[in-house]
VODRENDO-434228 format. One record per residue (C-alpha): residue in three letters; x, y, z. Coordinates in steps of 0.1 Angstrom, whole numbers, padded with zeros to 4 digits, always signed. Each point is the difference from the previous one (the first is absolute). Example, Ala and Ser with C-alpha at 12.3 -4.5 7.8 and 13.67 -1.06 7.14 Angstrom:
// residues 2
ALA+0123-0045+0078
SER+0014+0034-0007
This chain:
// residues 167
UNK+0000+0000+0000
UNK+0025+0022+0006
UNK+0017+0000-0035
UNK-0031+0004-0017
UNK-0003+0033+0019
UNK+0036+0012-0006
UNK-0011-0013-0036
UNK-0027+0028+0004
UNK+0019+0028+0012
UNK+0027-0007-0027
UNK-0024-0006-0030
UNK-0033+0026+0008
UNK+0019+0028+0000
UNK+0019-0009-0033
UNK-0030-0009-0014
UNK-0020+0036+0010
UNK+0031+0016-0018
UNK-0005-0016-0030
UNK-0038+0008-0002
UNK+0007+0034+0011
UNK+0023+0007-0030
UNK-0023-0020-0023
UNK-0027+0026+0008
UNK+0019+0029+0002
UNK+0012-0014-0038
UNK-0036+0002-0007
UNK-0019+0027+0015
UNK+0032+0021+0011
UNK+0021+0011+0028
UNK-0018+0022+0018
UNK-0032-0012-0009
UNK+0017-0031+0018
UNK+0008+0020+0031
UNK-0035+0013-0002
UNK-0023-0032+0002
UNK+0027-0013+0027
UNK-0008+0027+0024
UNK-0037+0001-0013
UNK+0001-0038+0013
UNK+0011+0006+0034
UNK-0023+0034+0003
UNK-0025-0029-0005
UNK+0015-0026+0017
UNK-0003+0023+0033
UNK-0039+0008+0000
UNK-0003-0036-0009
UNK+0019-0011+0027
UNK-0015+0028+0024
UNK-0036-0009-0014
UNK-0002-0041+0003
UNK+0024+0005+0032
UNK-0034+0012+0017
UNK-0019-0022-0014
UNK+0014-0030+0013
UNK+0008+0017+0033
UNK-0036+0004+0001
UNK-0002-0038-0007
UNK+0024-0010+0027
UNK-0015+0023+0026
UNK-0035-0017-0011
UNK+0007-0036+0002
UNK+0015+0009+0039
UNK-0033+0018+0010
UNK-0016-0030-0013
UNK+0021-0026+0018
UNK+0019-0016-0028
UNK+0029-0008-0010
UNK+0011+0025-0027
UNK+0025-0020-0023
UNK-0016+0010-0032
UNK+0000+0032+0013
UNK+0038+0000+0010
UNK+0010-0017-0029
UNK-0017+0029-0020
UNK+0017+0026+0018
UNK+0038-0016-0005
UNK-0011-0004-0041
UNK-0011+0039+0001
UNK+0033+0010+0020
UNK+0020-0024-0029
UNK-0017+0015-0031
UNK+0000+0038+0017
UNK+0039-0006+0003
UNK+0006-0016-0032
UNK-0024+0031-0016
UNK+0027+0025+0020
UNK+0030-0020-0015
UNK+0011+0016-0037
UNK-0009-0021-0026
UNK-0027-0019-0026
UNK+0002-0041+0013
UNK-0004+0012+0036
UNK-0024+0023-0006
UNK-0020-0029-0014
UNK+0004-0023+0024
UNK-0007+0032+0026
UNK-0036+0002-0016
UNK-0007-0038+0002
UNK+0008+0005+0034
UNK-0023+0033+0008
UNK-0028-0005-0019
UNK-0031-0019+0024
UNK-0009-0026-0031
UNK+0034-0015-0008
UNK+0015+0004+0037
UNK-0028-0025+0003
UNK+0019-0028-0029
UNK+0034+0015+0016
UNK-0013-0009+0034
UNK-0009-0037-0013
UNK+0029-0005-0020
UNK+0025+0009+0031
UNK-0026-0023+0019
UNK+0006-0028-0018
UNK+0036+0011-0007
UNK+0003-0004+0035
UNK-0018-0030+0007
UNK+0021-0021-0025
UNK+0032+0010+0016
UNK-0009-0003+0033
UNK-0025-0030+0003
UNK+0005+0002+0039
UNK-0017+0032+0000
UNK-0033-0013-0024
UNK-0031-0018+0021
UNK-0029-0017-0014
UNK-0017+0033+0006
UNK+0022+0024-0021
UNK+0010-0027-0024
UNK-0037-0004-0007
UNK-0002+0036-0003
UNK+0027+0000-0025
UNK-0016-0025-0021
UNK-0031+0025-0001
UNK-0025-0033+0015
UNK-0001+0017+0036
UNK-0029+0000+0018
UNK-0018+0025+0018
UNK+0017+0000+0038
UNK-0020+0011+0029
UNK+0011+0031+0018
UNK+0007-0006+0036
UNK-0004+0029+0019
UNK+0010+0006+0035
UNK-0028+0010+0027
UNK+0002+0032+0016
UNK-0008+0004+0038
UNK-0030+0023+0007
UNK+0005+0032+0004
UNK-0009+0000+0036
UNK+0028-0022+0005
UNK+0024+0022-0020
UNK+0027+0019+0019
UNK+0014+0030-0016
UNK+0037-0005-0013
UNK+0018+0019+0026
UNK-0013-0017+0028
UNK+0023-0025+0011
UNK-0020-0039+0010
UNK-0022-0003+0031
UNK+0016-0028+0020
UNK+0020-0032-0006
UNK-0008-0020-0029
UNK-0022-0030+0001
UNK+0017-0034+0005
UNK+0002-0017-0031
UNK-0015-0038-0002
């Protein structure tokens, strides 16, 4: 794993060169210079935009009791694709937009998924492997039970008491 990342740092940026000077052969210099700033301008309200968005997701999912890993694993893809966006040149800027954009962050999410489940097997259950597959079934939510509010103590108050024995 670790060559095919040095592989990546070595090769991506030789490879944004390239396209960079293919354009500018095209379409000009500055015109060049132009759409690669244009691109980040855009890759920063992108970034700013779905950034709330799927803070807004996360912060949901915890008022409603779950577990947000959709709603992480959006977030990390938005951060990716608003840094790729930032970062000078045409392949990255791609991949940025896969990455940013809600309906394929959702195929980039599953790919990685199953990217990830391949790799690792120890980390794939029957539940997420099912998932994966796309045959999963609709899970109950379990959902914790609240004491009544007449029971409640306020959060600065410290317990009343020692703590039942346990049996």
């Amino acid at each position: 794993m670790g060559l095919v990342i040095l592989l990546m740092f070595l090769v991506v940026p030789f490879a944004e060169l390239w396209v960079i000077l293919r354009v500018a052969h095209v379409i000009g210099g500055w015109e060049t210079v132009g759409l690669l700033v244009l691109m980040s301008v855009l890759g920063t309200w992108l970034l700013k935009r779905e950034g709330a968005r799927a803070w807004g997701a996360f912060q949901l999912a915890m008022r409603e009791g779950r577990v947000p890993a959709k709603e992480t694993a959006d977030g990390a893809l938005v951060i990716l694709g608003g840094a790729l966006l930032l970062t000078p040149g045409f392949l990255t800027d791609v991949v940025g937009v896969l990455c940013l954009l809600p309906p394929t962050r959702v195929v980039v999410r599953r790919g990685l998924l199953r990217f990830a489940l391949r790799h690792n097997p120890v980390y794939a259950t029957y539940d997420t492997a099912r998932t994966v597959a796309g045959t999963a079934q609709r899970v109950q939510k379990v959902r914790s039970r609240r004491a009544p509010a007449s029971d409640r103590r306020p959060a600065n108050e410290p317990p009343q008491g020692p703590p039942p024995p346990v049996e």
